[in-house]
C-alpha positions in Angstrom: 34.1 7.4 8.4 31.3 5.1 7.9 31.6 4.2 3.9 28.3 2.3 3.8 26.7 5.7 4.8 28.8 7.3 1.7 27.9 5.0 -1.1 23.7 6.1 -0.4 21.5 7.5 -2.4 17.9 8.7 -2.1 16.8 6.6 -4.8 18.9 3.7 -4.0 20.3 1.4 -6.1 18.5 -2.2 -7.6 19.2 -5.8 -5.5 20.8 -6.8 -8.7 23.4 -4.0 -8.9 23.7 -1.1 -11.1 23.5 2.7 -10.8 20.1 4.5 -9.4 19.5 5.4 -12.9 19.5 2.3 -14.2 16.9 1.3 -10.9 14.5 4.3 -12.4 14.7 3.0 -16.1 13.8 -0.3 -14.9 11.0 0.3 -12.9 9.7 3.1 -14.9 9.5 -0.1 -18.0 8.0 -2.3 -15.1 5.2 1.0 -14.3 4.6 1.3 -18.3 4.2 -2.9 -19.0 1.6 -3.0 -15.5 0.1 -0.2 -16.8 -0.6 -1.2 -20.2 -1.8 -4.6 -18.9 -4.3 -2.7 -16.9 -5.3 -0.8 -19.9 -5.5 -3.9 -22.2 -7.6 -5.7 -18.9 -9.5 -2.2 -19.1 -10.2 -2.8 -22.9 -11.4 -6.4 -22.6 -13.6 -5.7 -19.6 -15.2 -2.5 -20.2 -17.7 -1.4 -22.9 -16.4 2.0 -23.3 -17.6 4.3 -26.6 -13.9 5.7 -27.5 -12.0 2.0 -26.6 -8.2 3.9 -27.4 -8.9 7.0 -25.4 -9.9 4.7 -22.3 -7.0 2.3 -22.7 -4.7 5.9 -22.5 -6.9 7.1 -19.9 -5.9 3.8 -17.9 -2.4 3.6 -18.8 -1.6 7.6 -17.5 -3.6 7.2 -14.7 -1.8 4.2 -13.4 1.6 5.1 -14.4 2.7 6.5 -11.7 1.8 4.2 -9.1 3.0 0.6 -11.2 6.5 2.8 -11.6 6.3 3.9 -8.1 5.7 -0.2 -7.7 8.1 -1.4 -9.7 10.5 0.7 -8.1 9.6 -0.4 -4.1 9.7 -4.2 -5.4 13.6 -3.6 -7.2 15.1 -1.2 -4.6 18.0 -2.3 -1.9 16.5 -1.0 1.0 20.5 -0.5 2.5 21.5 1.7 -0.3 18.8 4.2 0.6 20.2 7.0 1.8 18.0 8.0 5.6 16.3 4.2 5.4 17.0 2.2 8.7 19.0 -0.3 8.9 16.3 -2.6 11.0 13.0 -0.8 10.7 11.1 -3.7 12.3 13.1 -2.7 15.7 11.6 1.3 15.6 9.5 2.3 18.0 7.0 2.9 15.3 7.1 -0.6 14.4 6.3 -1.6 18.3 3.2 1.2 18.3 1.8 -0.1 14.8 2.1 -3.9 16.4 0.4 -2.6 19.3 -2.3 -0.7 17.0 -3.1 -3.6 14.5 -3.3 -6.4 17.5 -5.5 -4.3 19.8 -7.7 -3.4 16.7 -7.8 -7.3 15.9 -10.0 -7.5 19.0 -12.5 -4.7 17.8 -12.8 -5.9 14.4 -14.2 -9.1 15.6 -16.3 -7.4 18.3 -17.8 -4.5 15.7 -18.5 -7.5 13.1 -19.9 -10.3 15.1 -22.2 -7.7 16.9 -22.8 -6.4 13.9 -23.9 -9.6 12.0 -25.9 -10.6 15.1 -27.7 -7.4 15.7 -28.7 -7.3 11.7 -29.2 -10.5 11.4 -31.7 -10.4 14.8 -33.5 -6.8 13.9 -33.7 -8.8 10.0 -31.6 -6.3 8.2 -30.6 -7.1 4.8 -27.8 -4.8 2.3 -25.9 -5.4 0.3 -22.3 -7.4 1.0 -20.4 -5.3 -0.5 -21.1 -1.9 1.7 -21.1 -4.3 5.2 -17.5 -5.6 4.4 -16.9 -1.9 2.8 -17.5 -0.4 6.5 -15.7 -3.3 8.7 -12.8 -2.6 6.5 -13.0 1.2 7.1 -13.8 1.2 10.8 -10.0 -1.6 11.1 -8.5 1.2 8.9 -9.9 4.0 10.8 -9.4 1.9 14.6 -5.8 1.2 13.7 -5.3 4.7 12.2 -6.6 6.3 15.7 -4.6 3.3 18.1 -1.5 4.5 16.4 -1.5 8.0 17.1 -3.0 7.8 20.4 0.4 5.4 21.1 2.5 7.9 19.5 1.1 10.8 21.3 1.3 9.0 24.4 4.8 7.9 24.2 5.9 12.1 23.8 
């Protein structure tokens, strides 16, 4: 019997040892000092009426996902219970390498057509929205490569 398979866990356990609940205490005080930071950054940048109720509105709202980032950064990928040993050698791996590179190629077509065509017809925006859409068409292009791959391969 394989005893690596065994000792797994669904939450896994920490790089640095202990139990799975001591990898969820630990990342749950990483989630709650990023969070307050992003409240306290909140507090310092904004100009809100009730400054308290935003830094709380901040902190609960971000929770989650600095916990569920604390906990990715601390995990030990091999004591994951399901997690490949070598995920960079699945085939979805090879079809999300072949998605991003052949999406490379459009992103730099869409955009320098794009800045051409504007800059020739004299259209003017703002900065923010053009690199707002290249950034959703690469999302969207890689997004629609990858499925087309992994449809294809069935």
């Amino acid at each position: 019997m394989d005893t690596n398979r065994t000792t797994r866990s669904v939450w896994g356990r920490a790089r640095c040892g202990g139990s799975p609940t001591t990898l969820l205490v630990v990342a749950l005080i990483v989630g709650v000092l990023i969070s307050a930071g992003l409240g306290g950054l909140f507090l310092v940048l904004g100009t809100a009426e009730n400054p308290m109720f935003a830094f709380w509105v901040v902190f609960v709202i971000t929770l989650p996902v600095s916990a569920a980032l604390g906990w990715a950064v601390l995990v030990d990928r091999s004591t994951l219970a399901g997690a490949l040993d070598k995920p960079e050698d699945s085939i979805e791996s090879a079809w999300y390498d072949k998605a991003a590179s052949g999406a490379f190629g459009d992103i730099l077509l869409v955009g320098g057509l794009g800045a051409g065509g504007f800059g020739l017809a004299g259209i003017e925006g703002p900065l923010t929205w053009a690199l707002s859409a290249l950034v959703v068409f690469a999302m969207l292009d890689i997004a629609v490569r990858y499925l087309w791959l992994k449809r294809s391969a069935q």
